[in-house]
C-alpha positions in Angstrom: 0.0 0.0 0.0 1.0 3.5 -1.2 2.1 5.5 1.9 -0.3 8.3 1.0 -3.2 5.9 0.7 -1.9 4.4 4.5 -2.0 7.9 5.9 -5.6 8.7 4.4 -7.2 5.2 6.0 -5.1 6.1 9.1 -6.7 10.0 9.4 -10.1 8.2 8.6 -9.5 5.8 11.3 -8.6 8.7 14.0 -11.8 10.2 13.1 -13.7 7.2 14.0 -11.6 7.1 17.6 -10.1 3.9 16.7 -5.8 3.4 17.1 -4.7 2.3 14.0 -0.8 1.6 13.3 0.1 0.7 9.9 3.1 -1.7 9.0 4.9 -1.7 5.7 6.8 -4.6 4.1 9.6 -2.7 5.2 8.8 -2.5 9.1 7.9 -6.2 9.1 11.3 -7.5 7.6 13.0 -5.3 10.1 11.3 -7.0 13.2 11.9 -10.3 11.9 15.5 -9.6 11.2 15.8 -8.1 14.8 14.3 -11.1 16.3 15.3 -14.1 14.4 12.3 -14.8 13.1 13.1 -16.2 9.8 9.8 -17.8 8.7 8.3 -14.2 8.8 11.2 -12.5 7.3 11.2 -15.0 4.2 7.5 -14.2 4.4 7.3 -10.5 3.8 9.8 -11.1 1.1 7.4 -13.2 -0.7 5.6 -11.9 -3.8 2.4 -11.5 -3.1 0.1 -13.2 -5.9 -0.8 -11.4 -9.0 -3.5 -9.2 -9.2 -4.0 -9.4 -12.7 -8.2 -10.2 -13.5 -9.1 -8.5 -9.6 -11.6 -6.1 -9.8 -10.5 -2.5 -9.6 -11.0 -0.4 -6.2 -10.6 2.6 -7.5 -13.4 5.1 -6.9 -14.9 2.8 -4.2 -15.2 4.1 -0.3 -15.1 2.2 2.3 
């Protein structure tokens, strides 16, 4: 997720009075390497599956 889309769901959570932390690829690879957990580390390194044929979200609201 774009960080500007993650700060726009995050503002919209705050509204709602709900704590919301996001965590980007990034942050979770950093745990894992800090903790030794490998399985989680290899994990967020993954791919994630294509979305090619998923219907588009754009212009929806949630």
């Amino acid at each position: 997720m774009r960080q500007a889309v993650a700060t726009r769901k995050r503002r919209k959570a705050q509204k709602l009075g709900v704590n919301v932390e996001v965590l980007f690829r990034a942050d979770i690879e950093r745990l894992a390497s800090h903790w030794r957990l490998r399985r989680l580390e290899h994990a967020a390194r993954a791919r994630p599956p294509s979305r090619r044929g998923a219907p588009s979200v754009r212009g929806m609201h949630a």
